[in-house]
KOLTI-843997 format. One line per field, with one value per residue (C-alpha): residue number from 1; residue in three letters; x, y, z. Coordinates in nm, 2 decimals. Each point is the difference from the previous one (the first is absolute). Layout:
lumlo [NUM  ...]
baba [ALA  ...]
u [X  ...]
v [Y  ...]
w [Z  ...]
//
This chain:
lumlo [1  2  3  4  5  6  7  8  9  10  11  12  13  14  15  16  17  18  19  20  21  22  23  24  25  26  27  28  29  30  31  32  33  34  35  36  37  38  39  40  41  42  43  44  45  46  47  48  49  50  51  52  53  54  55  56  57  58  59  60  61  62  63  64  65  66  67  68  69  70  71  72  73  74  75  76  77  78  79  80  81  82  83  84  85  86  87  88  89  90  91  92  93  94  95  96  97  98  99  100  101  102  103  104  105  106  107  108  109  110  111  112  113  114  115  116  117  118  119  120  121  122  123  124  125  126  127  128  129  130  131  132  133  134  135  136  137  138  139  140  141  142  143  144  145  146  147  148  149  150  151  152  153  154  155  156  157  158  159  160  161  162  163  164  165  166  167  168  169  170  171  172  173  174  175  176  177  178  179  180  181  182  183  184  185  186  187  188  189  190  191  192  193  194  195  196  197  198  199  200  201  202  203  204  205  206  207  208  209  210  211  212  213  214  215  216  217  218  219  220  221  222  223  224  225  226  227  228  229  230  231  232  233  234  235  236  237  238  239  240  241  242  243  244  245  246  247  248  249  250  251  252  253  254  255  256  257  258  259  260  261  262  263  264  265  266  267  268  269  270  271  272  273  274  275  276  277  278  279  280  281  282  283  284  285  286  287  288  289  290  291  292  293  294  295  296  297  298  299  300  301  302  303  304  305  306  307  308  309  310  311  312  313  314  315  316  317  318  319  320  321  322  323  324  325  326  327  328  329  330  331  332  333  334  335  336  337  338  339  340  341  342  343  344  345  346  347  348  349  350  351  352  353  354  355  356  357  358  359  360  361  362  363  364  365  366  367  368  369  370  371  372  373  374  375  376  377  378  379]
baba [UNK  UNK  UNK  UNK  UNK  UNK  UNK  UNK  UNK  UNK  UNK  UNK  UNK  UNK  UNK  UNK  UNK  UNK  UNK  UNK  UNK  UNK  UNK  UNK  UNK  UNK  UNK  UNK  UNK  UNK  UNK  UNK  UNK  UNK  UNK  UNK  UNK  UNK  UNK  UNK  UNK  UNK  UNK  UNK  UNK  UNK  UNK  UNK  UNK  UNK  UNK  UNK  UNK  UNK  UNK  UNK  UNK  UNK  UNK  UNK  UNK  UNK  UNK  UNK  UNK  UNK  UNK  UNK  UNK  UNK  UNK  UNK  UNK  UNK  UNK  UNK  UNK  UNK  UNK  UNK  UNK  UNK  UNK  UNK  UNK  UNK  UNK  UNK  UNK  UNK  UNK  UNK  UNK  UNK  UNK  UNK  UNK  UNK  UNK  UNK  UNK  UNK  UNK  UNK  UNK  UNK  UNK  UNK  UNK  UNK  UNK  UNK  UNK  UNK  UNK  UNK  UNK  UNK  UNK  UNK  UNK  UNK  UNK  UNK  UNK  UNK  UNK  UNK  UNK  UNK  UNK  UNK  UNK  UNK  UNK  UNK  UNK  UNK  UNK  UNK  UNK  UNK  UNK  UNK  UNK  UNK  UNK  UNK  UNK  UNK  UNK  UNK  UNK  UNK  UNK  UNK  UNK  UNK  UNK  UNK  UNK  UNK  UNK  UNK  UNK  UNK  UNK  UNK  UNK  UNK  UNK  UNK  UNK  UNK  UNK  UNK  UNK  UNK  UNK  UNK  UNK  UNK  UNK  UNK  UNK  UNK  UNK  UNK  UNK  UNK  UNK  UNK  UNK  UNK  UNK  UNK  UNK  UNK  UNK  UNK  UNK  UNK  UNK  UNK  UNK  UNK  UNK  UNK  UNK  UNK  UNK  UNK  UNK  UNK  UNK  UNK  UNK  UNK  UNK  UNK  UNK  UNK  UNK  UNK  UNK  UNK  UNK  UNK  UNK  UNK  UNK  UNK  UNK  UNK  UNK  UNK  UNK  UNK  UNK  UNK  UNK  UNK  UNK  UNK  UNK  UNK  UNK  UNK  UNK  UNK  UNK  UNK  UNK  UNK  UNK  UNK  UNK  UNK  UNK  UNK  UNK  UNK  UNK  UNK  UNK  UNK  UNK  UNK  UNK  UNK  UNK  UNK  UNK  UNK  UNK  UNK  UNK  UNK  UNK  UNK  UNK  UNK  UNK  UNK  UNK  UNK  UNK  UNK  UNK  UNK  UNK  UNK  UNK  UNK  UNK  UNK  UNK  UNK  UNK  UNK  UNK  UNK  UNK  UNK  UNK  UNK  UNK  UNK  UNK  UNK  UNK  UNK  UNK  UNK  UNK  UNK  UNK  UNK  UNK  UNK  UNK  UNK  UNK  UNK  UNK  UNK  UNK  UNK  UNK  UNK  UNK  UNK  UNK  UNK  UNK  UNK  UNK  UNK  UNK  UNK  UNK  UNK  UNK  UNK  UNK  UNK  UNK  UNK  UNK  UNK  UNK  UNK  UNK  UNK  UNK  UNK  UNK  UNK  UNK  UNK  UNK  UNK  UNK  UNK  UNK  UNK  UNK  UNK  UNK  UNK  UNK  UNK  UNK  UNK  UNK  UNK  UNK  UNK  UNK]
u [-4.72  0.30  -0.21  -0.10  0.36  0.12  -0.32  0.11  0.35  0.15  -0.30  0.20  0.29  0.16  0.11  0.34  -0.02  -0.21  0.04  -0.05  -0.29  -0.07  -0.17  0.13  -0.19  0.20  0.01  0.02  0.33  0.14  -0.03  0.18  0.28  0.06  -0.05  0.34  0.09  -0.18  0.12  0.37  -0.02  -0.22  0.03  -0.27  -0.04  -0.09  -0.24  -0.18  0.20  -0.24  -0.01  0.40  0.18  0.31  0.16  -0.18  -0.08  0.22  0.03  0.32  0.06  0.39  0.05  0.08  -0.32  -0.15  0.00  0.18  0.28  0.00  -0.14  -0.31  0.12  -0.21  -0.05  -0.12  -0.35  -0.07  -0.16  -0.15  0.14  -0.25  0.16  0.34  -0.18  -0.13  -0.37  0.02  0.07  0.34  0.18  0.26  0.04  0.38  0.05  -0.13  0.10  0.35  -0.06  -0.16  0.23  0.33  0.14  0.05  -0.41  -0.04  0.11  -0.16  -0.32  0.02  0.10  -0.42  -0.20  -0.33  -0.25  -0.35  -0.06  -0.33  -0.02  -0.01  0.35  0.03  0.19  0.26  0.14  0.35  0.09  -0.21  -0.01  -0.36  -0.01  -0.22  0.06  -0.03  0.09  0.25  0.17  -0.08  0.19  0.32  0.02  0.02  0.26  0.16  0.03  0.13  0.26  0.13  0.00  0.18  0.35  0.28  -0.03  0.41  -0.01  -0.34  0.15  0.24  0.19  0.11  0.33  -0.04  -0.07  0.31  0.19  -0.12  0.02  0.37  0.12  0.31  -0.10  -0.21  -0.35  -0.18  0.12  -0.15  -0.30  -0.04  -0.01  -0.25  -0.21  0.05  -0.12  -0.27  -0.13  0.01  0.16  -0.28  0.04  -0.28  -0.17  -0.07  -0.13  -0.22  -0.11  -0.05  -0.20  0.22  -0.04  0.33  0.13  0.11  0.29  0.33  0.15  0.32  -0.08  -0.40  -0.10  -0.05  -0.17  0.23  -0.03  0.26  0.14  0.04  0.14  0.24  0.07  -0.19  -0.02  0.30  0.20  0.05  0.10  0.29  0.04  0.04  0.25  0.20  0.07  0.31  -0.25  -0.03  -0.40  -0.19  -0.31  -0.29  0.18  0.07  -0.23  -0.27  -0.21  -0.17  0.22  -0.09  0.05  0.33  0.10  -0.12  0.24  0.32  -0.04  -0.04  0.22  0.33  0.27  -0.04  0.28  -0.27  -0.31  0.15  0.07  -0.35  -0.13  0.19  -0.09  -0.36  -0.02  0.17  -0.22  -0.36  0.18  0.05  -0.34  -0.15  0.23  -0.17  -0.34  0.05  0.27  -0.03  0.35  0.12  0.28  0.23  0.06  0.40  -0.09  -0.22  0.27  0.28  -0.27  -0.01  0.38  0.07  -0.24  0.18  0.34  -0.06  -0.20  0.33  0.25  -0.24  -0.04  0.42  0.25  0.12  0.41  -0.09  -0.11  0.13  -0.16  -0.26  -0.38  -0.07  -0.29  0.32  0.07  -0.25  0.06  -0.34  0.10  0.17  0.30  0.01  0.16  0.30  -0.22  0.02  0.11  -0.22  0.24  0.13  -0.22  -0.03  0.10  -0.18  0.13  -0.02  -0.03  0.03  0.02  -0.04  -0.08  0.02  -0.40  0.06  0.37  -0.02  -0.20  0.09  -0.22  0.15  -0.17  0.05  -0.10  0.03  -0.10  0.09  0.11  -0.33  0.04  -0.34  0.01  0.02  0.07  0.04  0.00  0.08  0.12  0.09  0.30  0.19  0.26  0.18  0.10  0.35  -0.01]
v [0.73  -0.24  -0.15  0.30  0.15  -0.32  0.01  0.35  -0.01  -0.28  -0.31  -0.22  -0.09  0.04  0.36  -0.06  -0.06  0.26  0.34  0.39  0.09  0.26  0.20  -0.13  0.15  0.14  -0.31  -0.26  0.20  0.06  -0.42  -0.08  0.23  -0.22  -0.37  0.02  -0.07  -0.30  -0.09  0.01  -0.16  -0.32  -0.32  -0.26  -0.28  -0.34  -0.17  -0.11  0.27  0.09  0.35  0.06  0.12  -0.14  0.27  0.31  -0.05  -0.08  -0.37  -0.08  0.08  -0.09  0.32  0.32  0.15  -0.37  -0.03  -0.25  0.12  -0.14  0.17  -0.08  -0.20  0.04  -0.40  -0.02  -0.05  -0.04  0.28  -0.08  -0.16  -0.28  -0.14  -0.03  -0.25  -0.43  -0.01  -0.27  0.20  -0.12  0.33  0.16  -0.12  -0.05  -0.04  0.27  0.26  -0.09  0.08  0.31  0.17  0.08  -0.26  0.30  0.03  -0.37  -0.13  0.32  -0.09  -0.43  0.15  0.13  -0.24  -0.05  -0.06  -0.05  0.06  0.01  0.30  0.36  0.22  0.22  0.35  0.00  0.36  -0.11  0.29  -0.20  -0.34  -0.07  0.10  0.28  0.35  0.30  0.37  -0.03  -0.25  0.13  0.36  -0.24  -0.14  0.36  0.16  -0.32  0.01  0.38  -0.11  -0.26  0.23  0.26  -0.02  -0.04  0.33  0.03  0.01  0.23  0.33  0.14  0.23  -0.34  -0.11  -0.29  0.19  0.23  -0.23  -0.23  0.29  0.11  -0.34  0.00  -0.27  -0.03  0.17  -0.28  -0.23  0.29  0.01  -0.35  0.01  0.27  -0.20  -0.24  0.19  0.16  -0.35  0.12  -0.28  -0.17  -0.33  -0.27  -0.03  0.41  0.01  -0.26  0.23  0.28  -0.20  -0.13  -0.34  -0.21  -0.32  0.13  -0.31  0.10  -0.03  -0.17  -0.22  -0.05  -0.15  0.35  0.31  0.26  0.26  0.24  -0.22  -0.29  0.21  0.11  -0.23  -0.33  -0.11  -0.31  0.14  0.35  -0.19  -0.15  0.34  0.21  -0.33  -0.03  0.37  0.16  0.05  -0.31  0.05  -0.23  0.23  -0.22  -0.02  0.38  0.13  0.20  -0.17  0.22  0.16  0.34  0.03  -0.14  0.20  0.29  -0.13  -0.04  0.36  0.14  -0.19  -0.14  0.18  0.14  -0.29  -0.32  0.20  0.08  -0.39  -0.09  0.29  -0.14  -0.40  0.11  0.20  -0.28  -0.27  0.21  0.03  -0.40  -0.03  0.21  -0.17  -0.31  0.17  0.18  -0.18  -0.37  -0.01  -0.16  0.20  -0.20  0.12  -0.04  0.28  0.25  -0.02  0.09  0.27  0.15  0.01  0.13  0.28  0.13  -0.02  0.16  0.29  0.08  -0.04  0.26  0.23  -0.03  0.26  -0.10  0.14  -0.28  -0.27  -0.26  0.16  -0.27  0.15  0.17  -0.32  -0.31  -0.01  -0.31  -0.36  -0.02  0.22  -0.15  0.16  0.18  -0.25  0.08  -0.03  -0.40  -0.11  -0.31  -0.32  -0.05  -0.19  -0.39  0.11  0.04  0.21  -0.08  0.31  -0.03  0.19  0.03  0.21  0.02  -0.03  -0.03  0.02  -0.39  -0.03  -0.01  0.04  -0.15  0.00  -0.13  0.08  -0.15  0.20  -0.13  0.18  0.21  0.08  -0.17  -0.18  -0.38  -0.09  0.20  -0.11  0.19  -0.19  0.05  -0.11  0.12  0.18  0.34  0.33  -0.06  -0.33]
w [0.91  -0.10  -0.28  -0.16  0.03  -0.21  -0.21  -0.13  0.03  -0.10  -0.09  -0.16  0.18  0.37  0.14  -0.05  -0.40  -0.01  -0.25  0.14  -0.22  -0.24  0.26  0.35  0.35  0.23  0.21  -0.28  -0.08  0.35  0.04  -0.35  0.10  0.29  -0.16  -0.10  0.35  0.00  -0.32  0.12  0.33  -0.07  -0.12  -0.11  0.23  -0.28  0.02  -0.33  -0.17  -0.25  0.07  0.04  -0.30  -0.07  -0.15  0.17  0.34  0.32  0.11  0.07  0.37  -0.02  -0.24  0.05  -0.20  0.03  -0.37  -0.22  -0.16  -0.32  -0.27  -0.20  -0.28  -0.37  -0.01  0.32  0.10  0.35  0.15  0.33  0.30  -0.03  -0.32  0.22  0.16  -0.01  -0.06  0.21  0.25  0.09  0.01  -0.23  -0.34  0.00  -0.39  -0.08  0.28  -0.15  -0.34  0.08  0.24  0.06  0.30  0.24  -0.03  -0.05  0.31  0.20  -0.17  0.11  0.36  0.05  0.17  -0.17  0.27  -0.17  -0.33  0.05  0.16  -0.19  0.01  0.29  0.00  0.31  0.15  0.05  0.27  0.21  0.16  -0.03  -0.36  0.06  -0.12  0.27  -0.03  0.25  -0.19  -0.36  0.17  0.18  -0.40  -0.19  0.24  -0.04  -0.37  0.02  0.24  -0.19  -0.34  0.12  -0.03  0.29  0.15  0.04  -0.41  -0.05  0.04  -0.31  0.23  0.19  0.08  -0.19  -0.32  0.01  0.10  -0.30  -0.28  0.15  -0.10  -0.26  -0.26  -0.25  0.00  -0.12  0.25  0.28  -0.20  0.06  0.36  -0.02  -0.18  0.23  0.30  -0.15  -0.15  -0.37  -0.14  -0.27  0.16  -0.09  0.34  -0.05  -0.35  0.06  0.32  -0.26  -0.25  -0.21  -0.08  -0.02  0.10  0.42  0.01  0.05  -0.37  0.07  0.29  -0.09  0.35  0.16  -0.03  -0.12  0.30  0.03  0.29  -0.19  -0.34  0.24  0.33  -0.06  -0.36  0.03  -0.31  0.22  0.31  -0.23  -0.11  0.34  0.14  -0.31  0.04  0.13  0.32  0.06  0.12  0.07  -0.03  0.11  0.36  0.03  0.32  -0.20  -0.26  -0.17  -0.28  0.02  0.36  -0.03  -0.32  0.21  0.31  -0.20  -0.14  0.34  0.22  -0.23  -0.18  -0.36  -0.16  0.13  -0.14  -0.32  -0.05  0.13  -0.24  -0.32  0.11  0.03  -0.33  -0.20  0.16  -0.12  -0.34  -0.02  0.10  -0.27  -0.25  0.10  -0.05  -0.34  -0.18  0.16  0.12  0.31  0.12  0.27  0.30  -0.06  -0.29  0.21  0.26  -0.27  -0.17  0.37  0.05  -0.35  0.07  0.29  -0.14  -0.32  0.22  0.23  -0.28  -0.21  0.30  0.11  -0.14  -0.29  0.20  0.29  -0.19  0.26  0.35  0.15  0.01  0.32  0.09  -0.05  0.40  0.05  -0.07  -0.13  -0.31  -0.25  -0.17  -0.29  -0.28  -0.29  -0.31  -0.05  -0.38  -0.14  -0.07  -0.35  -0.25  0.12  0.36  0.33  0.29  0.34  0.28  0.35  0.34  0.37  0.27  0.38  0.09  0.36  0.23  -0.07  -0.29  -0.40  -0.24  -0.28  -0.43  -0.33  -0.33  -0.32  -0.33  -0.38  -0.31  0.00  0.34  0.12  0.32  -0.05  0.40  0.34  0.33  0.36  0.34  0.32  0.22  0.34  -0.04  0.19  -0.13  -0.04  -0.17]
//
């Protein structure tokens, strides 16, 4: 029965390459509806690794999606697994894994363990741990991959605390829209399109070790760690208690006053705006400059929304240290001069935070620097 079911369905190659037909039976098309299952949760176990496909098929256990993720370059012509390797038989052909990929698949690919190459490539079930696919297990996988696609329940519902308490913010609407796009993972960063089907290079542009994941645009990437520490917060994000950046965008909103999510708002929208000046224009904006971008955004907001009769009463969000003050327009330095700016604050009842700034005639920064040193209120 099996042998006639390949000999009319699909002769020339294995089920899982296979095509639907022009005119599919009734069973031929209830079992392709269902080989995506297999498709997704399997990985080829190498052996000779004539039959794997470099560039297609799933081989690389230590991914998520067990696929490399470099893309297929136009020069390159390795196809199958079995080029990756010594004909000798001596395992992974280092040279040329290296040339080929990018060092985040490299090294995943030099960590399999190439048994026999003798043998002929075995397909693995990887919600098992013999390898060997079940219905139970193919069921446990799909409800698992809903679970994990549907978004944090507390942020699923419009009518949500979270969101009116998002949209009620006073600052800028884009810097709202942000967050929103945040939480509802909208944000066209690499590791997505390439999800989507569109091809690009997944590294993170500015730091190119990583995979640009909305995490690392936003918590992990190093240049954003400078950024969230060289802030007037003072955060050092990669050690805050919840990892994953929309939960924790999603916990400031619902558990911290409205001045700390407005800074977090405009710090977030000026850091996605540095990153997609990397992408489009090829600039590399420092983190000194994002952090002024996100401070000037927030200044020039409250003195555009404060009556023009009252022009000295402080915003209604200045009553924590972690907000920094709005400046006195500052004058560049006469032509041949620099200017040197400076200030302090009380961090903690015996800490200073103390800063310095040096700008010249054009008022770019040429050197800053920011301390710390014991100290008491009254000092």
């Amino acid at each position: 029965m099996s042998r006639c079911f390949k000999a009319k369905n699909f002769p020339y190659s294995d089920i899982l390459k296979a095509s639907i037909g022009s005119s599919p039976s009734y069973v031929w098309r209830s079992i392709f509806n269902s080989l995506w299952v297999i498709n997704k949760g399997s990985c080829w176990n190498i052996g000779d690794g004539n039959t794997i496909r470099i560039w297609e098929d799933n081989w690389i256990p230590q991914h998520n999606g067990f696929k490399p993720i470099t893309t297929r370059r136009g020069i390159s012509n390795v196809t199958k697994v079995k080029e990756l390797l010594h004909q000798d038989g001596a395992g992974w052909n280092h040279q040329l894994i290296d040339t080929t990929f990018f060092p985040i698949d490299s090294h995943q690919i030099k960590q399999i363990h190439i048994i026999n190459t003798s043998s002929e490539d075995s397909l693995m079930w990887m919600h098992e741990n013999n390898g060997s696919y079940s219905v139970k297990s193919g069921y446990k996988a799909i409800q698992s991959w809903k679970t994990s696609s549907i978004s944090n329940p507390s942020i699923s519902s419009p009518d949500s605390h979270l969101w009116k308490k998002l949209w009620a913010l006073h600052t800028i609407p884009r810097h709202k829209t942000i967050l929103w796009r945040i939480l509802n993972n909208s944000l066209p960063v690499k590791s997505e399109l390439d999800k989507r089907g569109i091809h690009c290079i997944p590294l993170c542009p500015r730091c190119h070790t990583k995979v640009e994941t909305l995490n690392h645009v936003f918590m992990s990437c190093p240049l954003i760690t400078r950024t969230w520490f060289g802030s007037c917060l003072s955060l050092k994000i990669m050690e805050q208690p919840i990892h994953d950046v929309k939960d924790w965008i999603a916990n400031i909103i619902l558990t911290e006053k409205e001045d700390l999510i407005i800074q977090i708002a405009s710090l977030t929208y000026n850091i996605w705006q540095a990153r997609n000046q990397q992408v489009f224009e090829d600039l590399t904006i420092p983190e000194v400059d994002i952090i002024q971008r996100s401070e000037r955004c927030i200044n020039e907001f409250i003195q555009a929304n404060s009556p023009s009769s009252s022009p000295d009463i402080s915003p209604p969000y200045s009553d924590r240290h972690v907000l920094c003050p709005r400046p006195k327009r500052w004058i560049k330095p006469e032509a041949g001069w620099v200017k040197a700016n400076s200030d302090a604050n009380l961090q903690q009842p015996t800490k200073w935070g103390l800063g310095a700034i040096i700008r010249d005639e054009m008022g770019l920064v040429m050197v800053f620097a920011e301390w710390e040193m014991s100290g008491y209120q009254d000092a």
